[in-house]
C-alpha positions as CSV (number, residue, x, y, z in Angstrom):
1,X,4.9,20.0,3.9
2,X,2.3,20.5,6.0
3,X,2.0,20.7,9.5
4,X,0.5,17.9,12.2
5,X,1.7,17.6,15.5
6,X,4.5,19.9,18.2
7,X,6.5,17.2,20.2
8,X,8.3,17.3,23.3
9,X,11.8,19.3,23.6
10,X,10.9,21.9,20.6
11,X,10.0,19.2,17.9
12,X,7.3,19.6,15.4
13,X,5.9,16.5,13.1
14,X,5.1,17.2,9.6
15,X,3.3,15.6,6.4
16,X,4.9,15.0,2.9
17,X,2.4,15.5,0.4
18,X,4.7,15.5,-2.6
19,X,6.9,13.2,-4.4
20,X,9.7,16.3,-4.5
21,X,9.1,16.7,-0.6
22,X,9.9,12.9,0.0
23,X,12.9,13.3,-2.7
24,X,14.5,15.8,-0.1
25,X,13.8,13.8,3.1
26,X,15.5,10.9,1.4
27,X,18.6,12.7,0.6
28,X,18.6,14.7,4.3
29,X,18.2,11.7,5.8
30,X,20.0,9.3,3.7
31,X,17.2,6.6,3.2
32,X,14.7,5.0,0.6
33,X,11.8,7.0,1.7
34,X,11.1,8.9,-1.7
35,X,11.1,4.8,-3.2
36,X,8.3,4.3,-0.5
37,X,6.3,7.5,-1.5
38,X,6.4,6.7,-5.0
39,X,5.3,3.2,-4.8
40,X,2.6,4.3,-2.5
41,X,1.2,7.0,-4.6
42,X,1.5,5.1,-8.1
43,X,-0.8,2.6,-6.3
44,X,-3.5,4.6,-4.9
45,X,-3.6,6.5,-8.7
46,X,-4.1,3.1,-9.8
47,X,-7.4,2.9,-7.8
48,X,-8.4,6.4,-8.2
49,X,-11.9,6.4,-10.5
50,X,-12.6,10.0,-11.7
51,X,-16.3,11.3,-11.4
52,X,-16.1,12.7,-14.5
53,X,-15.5,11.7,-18.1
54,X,-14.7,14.7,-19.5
55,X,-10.8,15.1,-20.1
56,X,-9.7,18.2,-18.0
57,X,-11.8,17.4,-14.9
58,X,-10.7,13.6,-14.8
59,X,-8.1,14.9,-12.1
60,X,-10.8,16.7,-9.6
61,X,-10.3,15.0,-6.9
62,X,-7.6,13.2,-7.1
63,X,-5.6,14.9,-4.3
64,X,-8.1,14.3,-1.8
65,X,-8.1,10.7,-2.6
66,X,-4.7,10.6,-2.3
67,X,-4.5,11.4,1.1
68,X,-7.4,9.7,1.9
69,X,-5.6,6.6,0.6
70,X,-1.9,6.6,0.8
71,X,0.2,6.0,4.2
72,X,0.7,9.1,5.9
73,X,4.7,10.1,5.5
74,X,6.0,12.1,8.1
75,X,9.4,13.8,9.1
76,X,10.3,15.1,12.3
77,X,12.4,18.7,12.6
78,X,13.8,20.4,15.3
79,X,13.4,24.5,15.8
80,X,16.2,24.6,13.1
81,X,14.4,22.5,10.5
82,X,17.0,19.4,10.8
83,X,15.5,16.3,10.2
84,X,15.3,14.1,13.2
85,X,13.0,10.9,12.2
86,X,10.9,9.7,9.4
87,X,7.8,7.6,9.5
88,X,5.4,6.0,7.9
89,X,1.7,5.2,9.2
90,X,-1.1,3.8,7.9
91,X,-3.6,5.7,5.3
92,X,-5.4,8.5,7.7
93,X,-3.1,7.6,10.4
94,X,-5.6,4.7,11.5
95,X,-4.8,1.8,13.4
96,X,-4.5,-1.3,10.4
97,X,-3.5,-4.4,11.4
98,X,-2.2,-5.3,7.7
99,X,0.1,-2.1,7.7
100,X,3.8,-2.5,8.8
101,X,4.4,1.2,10.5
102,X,7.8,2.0,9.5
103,X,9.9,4.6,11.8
104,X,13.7,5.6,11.3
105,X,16.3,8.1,11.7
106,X,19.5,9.2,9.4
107,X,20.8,6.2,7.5
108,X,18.0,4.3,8.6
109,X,19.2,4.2,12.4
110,X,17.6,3.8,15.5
111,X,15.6,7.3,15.9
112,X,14.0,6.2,19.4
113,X,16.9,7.0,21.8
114,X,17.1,10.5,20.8
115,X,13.4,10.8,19.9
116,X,11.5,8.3,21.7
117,X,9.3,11.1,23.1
118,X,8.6,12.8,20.2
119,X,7.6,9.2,18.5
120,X,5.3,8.5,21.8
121,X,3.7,12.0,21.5
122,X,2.6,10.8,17.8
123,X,1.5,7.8,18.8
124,X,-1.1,9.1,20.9
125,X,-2.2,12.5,18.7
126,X,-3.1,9.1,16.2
127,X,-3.9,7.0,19.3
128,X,-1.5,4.7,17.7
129,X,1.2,2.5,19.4
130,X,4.4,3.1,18.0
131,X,7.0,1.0,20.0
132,X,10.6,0.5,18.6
133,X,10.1,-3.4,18.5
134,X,7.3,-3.1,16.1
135,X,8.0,0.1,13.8
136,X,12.0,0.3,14.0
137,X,12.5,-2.6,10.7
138,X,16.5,-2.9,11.5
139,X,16.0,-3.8,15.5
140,X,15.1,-7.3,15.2
């Protein structure tokens, strides 16, 4: 995982950058995120075009384009390293009117009550809006 952002009350934000990394938010947090992850990352391999012919250095620069391209996936910890919140953004963490932010806690409950902070205080490091009645999918 890889560090992006400290949040109010001792909270730190950080990236998955690996299928095996989502696998083990999912089963922290008891949700489909890894499903998400996967789906994401087959499709932006789909539209990854390698700058070279040559067998071995087909993959050069496919990480970068993943990242460039996939959502951002993101787990929030306490000081302990418990998982508090998961999210997903939009590729880069820029604003994309297309993109349905997703943002949930344990067992895909409300993570805003606890964590509402923490989610604000991403929100503007991305100078995103991330308000419960757009990004929380089970409060409608």
């Amino acid at each position: 995982m890889k560090y992006v952002y400290d949040a109010p009350d001792g909270k730190t934000w950080f990236r998955m950058e690996t299928e095996v990394e989502a696998e083990r938010e999912s089963e922290l947090m008891q949700h489909a995120v890894a499903k998400h992850f996967r789906r994401a990352e087959e499709q932006a391999r789909t539209n990854y075009k390698p700058t070279s012919t040559v067998y071995i250095e087909q993959d050069i620069g496919l990480k970068a384009h993943l990242q460039r391209t996939m959502p951002l996936f993101l787990t929030l910890r306490d000081g302990d390293g418990n998982g508090l919140a998961t999210a997903m953004l939009p590729p880069g963490g820029k604003e994309d009117s297309g993109f349905r932010v997703i943002i949930v806690g344990a067992n895909n409950g409300d993570p805003y009550p606890d964590h509402g902070p923490a989610i604000a205080a991403l929100g503007r490091h991305f100078g995103l809006t991330l308000e419960r009645k757009d990004c929380f999918p089970y409060g409608r």
